[in-house]
C-alpha positions as CSV (number, residue, x, y, z in Angstrom):
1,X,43.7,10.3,5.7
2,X,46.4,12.8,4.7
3,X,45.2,15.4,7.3
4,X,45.1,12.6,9.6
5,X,48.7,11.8,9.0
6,X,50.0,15.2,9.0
7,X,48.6,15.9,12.7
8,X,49.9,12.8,14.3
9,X,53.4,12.5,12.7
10,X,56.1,10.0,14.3
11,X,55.5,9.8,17.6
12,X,54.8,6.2,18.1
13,X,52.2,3.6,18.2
14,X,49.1,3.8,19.1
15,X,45.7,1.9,19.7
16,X,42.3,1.8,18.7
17,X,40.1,-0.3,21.4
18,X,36.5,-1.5,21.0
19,X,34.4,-2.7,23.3
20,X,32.0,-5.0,22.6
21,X,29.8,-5.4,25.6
22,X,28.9,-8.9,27.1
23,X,29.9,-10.9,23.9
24,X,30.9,-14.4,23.8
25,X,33.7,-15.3,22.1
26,X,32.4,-18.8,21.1
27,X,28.9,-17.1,19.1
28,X,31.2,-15.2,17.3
29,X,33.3,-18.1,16.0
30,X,30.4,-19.9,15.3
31,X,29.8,-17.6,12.6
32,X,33.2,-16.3,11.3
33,X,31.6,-17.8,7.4
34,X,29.5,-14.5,8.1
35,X,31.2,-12.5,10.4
36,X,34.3,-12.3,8.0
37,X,35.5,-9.2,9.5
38,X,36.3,-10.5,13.0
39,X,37.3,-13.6,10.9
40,X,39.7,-11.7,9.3
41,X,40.8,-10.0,12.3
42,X,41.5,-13.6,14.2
43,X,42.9,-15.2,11.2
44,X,45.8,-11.5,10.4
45,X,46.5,-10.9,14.4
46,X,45.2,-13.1,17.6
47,X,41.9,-14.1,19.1
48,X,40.4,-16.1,21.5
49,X,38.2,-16.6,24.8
50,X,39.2,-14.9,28.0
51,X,37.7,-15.2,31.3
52,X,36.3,-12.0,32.9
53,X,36.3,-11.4,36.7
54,X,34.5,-12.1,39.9
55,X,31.5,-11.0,40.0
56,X,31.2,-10.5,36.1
57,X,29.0,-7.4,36.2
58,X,30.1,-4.5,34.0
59,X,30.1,-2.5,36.6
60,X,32.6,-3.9,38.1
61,X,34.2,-5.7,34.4
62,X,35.2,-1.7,33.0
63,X,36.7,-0.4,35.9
64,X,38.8,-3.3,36.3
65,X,39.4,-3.7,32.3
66,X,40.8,-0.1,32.0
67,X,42.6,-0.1,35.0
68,X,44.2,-4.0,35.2
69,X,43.5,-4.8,39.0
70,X,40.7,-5.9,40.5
71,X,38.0,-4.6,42.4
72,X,40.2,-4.8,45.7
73,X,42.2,-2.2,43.9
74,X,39.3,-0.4,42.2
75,X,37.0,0.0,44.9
76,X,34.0,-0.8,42.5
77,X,32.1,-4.3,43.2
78,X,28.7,-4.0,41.2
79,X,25.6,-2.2,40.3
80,X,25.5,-1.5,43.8
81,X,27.7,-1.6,46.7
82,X,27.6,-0.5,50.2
83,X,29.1,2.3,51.9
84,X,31.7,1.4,54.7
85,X,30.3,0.9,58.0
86,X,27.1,1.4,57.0
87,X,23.6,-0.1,55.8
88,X,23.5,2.8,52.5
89,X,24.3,1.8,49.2
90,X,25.5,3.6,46.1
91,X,25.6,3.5,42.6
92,X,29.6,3.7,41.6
93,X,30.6,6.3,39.1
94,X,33.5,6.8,37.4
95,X,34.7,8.9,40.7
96,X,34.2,5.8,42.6
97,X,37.6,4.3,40.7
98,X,40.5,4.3,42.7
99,X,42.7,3.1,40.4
100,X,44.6,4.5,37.5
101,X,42.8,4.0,33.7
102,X,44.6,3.5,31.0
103,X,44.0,7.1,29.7
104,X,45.3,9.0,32.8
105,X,48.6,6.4,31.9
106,X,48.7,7.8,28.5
107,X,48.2,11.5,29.8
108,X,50.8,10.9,32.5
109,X,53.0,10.3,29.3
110,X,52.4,13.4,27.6
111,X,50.1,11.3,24.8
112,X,46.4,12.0,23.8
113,X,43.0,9.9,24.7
114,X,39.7,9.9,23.1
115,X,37.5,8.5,25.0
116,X,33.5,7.2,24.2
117,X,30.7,5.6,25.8
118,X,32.9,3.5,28.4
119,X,30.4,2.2,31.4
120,X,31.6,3.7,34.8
121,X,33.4,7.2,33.3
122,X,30.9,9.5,34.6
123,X,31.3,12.6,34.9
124,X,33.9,13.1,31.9
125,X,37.1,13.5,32.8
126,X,38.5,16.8,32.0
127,X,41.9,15.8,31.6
128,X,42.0,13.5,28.4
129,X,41.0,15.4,25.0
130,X,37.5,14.0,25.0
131,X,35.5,12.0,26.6
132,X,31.8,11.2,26.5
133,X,30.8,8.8,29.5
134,X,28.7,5.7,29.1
135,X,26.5,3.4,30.8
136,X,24.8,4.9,34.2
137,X,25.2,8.5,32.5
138,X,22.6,11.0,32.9
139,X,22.3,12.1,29.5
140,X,24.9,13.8,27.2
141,X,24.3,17.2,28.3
142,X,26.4,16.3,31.5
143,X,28.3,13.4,29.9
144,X,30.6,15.0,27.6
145,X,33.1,16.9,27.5
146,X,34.7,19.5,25.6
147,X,31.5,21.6,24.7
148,X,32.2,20.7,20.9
149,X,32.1,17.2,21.4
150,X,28.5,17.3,23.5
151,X,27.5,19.6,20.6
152,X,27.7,17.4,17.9
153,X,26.8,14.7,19.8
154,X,23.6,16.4,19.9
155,X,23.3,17.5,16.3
156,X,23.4,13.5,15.3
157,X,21.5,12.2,18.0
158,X,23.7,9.9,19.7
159,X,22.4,7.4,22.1
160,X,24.3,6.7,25.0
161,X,22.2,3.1,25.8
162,X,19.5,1.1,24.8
163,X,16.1,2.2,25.9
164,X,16.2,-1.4,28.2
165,X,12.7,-1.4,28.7
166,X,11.3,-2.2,25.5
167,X,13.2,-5.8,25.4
168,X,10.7,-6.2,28.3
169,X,7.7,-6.5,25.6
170,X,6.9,-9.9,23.8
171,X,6.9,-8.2,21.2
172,X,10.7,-7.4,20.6
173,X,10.7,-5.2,16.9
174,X,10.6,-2.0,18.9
175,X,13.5,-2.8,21.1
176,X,15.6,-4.3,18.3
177,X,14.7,-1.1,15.9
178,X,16.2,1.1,19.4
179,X,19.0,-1.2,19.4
180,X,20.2,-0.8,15.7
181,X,19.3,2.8,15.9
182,X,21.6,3.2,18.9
183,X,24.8,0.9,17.9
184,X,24.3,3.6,14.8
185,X,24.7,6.7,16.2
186,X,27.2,5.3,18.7
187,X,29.6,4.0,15.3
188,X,28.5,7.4,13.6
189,X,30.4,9.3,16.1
190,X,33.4,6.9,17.1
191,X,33.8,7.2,13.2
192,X,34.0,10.8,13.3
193,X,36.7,11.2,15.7
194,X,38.6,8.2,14.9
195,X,39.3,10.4,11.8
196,X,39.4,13.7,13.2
197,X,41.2,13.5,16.5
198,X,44.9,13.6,16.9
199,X,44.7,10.8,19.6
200,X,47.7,7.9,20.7
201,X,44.8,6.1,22.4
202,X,40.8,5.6,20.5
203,X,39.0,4.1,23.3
204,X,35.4,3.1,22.7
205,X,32.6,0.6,23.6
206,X,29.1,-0.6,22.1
207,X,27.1,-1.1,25.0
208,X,24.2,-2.1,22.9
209,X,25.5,-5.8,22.2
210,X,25.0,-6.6,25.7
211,X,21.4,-5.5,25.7
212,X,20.5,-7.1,22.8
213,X,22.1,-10.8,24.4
214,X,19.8,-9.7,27.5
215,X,16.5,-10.1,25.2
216,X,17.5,-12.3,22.8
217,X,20.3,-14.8,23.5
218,X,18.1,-17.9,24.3
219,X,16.4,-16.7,20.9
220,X,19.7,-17.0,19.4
221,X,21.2,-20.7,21.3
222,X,17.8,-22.2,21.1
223,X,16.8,-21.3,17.5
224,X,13.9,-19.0,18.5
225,X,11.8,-16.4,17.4
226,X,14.1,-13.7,17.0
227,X,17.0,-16.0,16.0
228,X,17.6,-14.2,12.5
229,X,17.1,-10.6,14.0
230,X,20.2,-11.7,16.3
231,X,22.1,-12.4,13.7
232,X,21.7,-9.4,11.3
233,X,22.4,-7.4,14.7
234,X,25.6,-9.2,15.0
235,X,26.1,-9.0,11.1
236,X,26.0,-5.1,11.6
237,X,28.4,-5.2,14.4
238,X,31.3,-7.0,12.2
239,X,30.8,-4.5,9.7
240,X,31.3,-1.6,12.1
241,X,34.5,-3.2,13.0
242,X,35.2,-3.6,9.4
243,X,35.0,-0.5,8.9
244,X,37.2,0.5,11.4
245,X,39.8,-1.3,10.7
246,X,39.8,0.2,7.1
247,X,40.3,3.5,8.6
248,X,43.2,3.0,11.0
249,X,47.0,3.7,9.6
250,X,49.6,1.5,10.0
251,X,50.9,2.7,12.8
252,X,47.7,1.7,15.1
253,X,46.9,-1.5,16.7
254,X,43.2,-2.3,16.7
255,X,41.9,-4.4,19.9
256,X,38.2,-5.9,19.9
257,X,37.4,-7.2,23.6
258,X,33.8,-7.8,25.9
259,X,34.3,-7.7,29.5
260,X,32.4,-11.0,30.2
261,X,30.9,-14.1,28.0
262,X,27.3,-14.5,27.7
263,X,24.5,-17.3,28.0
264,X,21.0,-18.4,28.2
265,X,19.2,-17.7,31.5
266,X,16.7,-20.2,32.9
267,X,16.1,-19.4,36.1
268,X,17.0,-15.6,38.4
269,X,18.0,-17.0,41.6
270,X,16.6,-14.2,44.6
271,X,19.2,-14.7,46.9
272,X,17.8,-12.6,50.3
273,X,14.9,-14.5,49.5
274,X,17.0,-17.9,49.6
275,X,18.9,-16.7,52.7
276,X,15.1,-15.6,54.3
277,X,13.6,-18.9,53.5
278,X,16.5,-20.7,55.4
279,X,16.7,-18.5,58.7
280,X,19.7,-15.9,57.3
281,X,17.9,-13.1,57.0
282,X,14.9,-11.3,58.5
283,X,13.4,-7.8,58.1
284,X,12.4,-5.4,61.1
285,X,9.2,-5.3,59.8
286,X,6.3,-6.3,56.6
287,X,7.4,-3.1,54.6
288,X,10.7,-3.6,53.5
289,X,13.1,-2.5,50.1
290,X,16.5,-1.5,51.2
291,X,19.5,-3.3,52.6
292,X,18.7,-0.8,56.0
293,X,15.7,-2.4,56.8
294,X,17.4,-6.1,57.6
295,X,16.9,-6.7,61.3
296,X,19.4,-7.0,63.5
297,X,19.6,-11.1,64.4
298,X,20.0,-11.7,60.6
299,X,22.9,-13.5,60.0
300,X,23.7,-12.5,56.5
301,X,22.6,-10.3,53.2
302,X,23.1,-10.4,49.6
303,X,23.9,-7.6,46.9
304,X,23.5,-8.2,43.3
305,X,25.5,-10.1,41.3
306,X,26.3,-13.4,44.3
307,X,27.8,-11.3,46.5
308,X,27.3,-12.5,50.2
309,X,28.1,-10.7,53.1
310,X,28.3,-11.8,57.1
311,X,26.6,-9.4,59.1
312,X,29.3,-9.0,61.3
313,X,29.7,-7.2,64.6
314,X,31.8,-3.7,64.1
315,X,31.8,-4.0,60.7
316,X,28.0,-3.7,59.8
317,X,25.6,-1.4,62.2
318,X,24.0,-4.0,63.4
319,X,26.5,-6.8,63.3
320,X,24.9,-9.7,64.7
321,X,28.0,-12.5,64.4
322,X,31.0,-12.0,66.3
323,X,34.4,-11.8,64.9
324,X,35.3,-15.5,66.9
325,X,32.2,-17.1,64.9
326,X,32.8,-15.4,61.6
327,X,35.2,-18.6,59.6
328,X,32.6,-20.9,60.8
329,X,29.7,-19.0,59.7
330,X,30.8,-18.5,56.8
331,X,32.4,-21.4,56.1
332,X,28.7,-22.7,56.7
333,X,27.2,-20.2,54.4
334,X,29.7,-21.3,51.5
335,X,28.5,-25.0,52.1
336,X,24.8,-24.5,51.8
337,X,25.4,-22.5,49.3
338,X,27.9,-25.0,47.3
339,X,24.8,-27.5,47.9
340,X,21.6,-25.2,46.5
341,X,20.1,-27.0,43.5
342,X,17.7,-25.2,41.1
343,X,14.0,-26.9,40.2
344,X,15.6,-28.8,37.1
345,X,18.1,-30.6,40.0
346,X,21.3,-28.7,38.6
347,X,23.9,-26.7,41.1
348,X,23.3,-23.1,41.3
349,X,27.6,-22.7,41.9
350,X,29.7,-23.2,39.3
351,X,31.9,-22.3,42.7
352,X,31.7,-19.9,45.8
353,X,34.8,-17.4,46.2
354,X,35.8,-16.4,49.4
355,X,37.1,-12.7,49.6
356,X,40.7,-13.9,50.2
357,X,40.7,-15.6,46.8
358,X,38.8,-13.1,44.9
359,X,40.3,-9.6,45.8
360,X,43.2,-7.7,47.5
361,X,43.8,-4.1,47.3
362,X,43.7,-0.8,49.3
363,X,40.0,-0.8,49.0
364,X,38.6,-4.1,50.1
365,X,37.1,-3.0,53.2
366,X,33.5,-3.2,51.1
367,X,33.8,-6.4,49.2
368,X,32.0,-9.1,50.1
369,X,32.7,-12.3,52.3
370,X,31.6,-15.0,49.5
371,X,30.7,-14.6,45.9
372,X,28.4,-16.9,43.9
373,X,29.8,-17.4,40.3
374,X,27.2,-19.7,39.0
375,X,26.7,-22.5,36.4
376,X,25.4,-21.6,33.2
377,X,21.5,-20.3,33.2
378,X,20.9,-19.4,36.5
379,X,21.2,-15.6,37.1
380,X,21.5,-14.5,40.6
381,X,19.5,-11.6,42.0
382,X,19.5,-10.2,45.3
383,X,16.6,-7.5,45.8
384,X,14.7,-6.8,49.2
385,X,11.3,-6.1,48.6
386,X,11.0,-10.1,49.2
387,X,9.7,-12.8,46.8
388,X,7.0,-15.6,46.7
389,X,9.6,-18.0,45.5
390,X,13.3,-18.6,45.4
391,X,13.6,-19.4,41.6
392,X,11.9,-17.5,38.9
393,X,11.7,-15.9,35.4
394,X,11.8,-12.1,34.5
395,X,11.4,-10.3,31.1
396,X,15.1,-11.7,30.3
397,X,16.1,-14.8,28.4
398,X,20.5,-14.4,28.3
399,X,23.0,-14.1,31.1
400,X,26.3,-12.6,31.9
401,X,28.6,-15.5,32.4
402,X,33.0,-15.7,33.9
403,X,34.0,-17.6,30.8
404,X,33.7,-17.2,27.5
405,X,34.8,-13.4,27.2
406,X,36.5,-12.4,23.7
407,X,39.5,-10.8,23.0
408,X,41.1,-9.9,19.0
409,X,44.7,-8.2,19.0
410,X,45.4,-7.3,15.7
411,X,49.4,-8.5,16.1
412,X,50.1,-12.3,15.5
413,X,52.3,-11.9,18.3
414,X,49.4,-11.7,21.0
415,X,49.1,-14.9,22.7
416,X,45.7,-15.0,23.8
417,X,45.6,-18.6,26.0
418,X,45.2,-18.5,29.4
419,X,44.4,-14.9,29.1
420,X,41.5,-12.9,31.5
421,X,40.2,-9.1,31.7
422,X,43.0,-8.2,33.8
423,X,45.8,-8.4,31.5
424,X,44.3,-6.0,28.4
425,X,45.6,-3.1,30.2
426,X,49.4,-4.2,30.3
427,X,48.9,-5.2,26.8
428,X,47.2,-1.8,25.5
429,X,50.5,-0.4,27.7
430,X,53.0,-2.5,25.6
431,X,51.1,-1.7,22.3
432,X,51.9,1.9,23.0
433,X,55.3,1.2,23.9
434,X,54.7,3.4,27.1
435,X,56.6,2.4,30.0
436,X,55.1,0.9,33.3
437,X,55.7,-1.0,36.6
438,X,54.5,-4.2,36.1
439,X,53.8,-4.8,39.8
440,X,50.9,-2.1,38.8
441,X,48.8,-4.6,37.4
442,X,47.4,-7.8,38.7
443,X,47.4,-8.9,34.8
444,X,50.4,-9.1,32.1
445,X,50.9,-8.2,28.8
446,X,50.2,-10.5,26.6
447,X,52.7,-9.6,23.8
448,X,56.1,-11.6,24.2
């Protein structure tokens, strides 16, 4: 590490982050006896479970995680949101954040970033020192950026993400062999530059956890077939932290966090289909796949992940409520939806959000009038080709979930109770003894 030291010399802390996609806090301390890196990590500094945000979709968890304000302030809802006064939706991108990351804070401040495999960052930003974008990227060649970085990236075949649909096969030794091989050439190359690079801020994420709790978390909570394979995934993922650790100087804080907890899913909940089968929504005509194609008397649509929408007059197209009916229908909506039970007689809401509770911000005029966050095992899904039935069961077997998120701060100081997604950017701040407004943030740091 001499070389290492030489380049940075004194000029101040700094902070290694890894993401750990979609992992539950409580799985991991179920297991500390063999996860004795994150153990050791928990027992030396602070750990613990945070909560995530509404909706907890990665999509929407990053943007808010790197920035510390929610999606009001970020502009960036889901998978998919809709453009403003209209029936189109988008995928976001990383240009779709209107808020500030944490990088462009530490560029602002005349410091470095090094930044890898982060969902929502593309295209790479050309103004930290590297950056390779993550989840929704096209493919390295457009992803990363300097050239030298997208070079070597090629030469050791990195993997931005899990080929997804080989978890849709019973048989699951192809996916998990992608998996391993991916969370590989991901550590191979956050190894490399968290030795070469003369960074103030490391910040990377392992996507690949979260796909492997897609296809085999009820495998791992109900003792199932690929229980043990689960585990020795997880095994490797301690170690890669263990070894990270061991590499960081003194002077460098190392922060483990996932962006929302995980569980088993029982039953996907196909919400335009719920909201069709109960005289909400209708379709112009048989051949219908888009949010466009709603007709004009429906009352009200759905985007994945629970997010509800009024089709309201001079807001939507073809706005069907008026603004004098809107409380009431949606106060109407939240109770029916507040009341839905799945087949084993269980609530599908854990709770229903309006938008006043759940976001403000300079760019709410796209979020939507009620979110769903639901109890445990039902996964909410909100296509519009149509469905035979509400409830159902796709190649998936875990769940994102609002709880149950982890955090690790290696500084004892880090109080971790109480503590959600929004306040790890204030924190990283505070770790990097950069100076900030704290009205910035909807979170806080949580260093004393």
């Amino acid at each position: 590490m001499g070389l290492f030291d030489r380049l940075r010399g004194d000029d101040g802390p700094r902070v290694a982050f890894f993401g750990i996609d979609g992992v539950p806090y409580s799985m991991l301390a179920e297991h500390f006896d063999e996860f004795e890196n994150l153990a050791a990590l928990a027992e030396e500094g602070s750990a613990g479970a945070i909560d995530s945000i509404v909706p907890p979709e990665s999509s929407a968890c990053w943007p808010s995680l790197t920035t510390g304000v929610n999606p009001g302030e970020t502009g960036v809802y889901g998978f998919q949101d809709r453009e403003v006064g209209s029936y189109d939706t988008y995928v976001p991108m990383g240009r779709d954040v209107q808020a500030t990351r944490i990088w462009d804070r530490v560029h602002d401040a005349d410091r470095q970033a090094t930044v890898m495999n982060v969902p929502v960052t593309f295209p790479p930003q050309r103004d930290v020192q590297r950056m390779v974008s993550g989840f929704l990227s096209p493919g390295i060649d457009k992803a990363a950026y300097p050239d030298d970085l997208r070079d070597y990236l090629d030469d050791i075949d990195y993997r931005i993400d899990v080929n997804a649909k080989l978890g849709h096969d019973d048989d699951k030794s192809d996916f998990i062999a992608d998996a391993h091989e991916t969370i590989d050439r991901n550590h191979e190359a956050f190894k490399n530059y968290i030795e070469q690079d003369d960074w103030d801020l490391f910040f990377g994420v392992y996507m690949t956890t979260d796909r492997v709790n897609h296809f085999l978390f009820e495998d791992y909570e109900n003792d199932g077939e690929y229980k043990e394979e689960f585990l020795e995934f997880y095994r490797k993922v301690d170690r890669y932290l263990g070894e990270m650790r061991e590499l960081l100087p003194d002077d460098v804080t190392m922060v483990v966090a996932s962006d929302h907890g995980f569980t088993t899913l029982n039953y996907e909940v196909h919400c335009n289909e719920w909201l069709a089968q109960n005289g909400w929504l209708s379709y112009e005509d048989d051949d219908h796949d888009k949010l466009g194609d709603i007709a004009e008397d429906s009352t009200a649509y759905s985007l994945i992940p629970g997010r509800f929408y009024i089709n309201l007059e001079d807001r939507e197209p073809r706005g069907s409520v008026p603004e004098d009916e809107y409380e009431a229908v949606r106060d109407e909506l939240k109770a029916e939806l507040e009341a839905l039970e799945g087949p084993d007689g269980r609530k599908v809401a854990d709770r229903v959000v309006t938008r006043e509770d759940a976001f403000r911000g300079d760019h709410d005029d796209i979020a939507p009038d009620l979110v769903v966050v639901p109890n445990h095992g039902f996964d909410l899904k909100s296509g519009f080709k149509g469905d035979d039935d509400v409830f159902g069961k796709g190649p998936r077997n875990g769940m994102h979930s609002f709880d149950n998120a982890c955090l690790f701060v290696d500084d004892p100081d880090a109080r971790i109770d109480d503590a959600d997604l929004l306040d790890i950017t204030p924190t990283l701040m505070d770790l990097l003894d950069i100076e900030y407004d704290r009205t910035a943030f909807d979170g806080s740091t949580l260093l004393s």
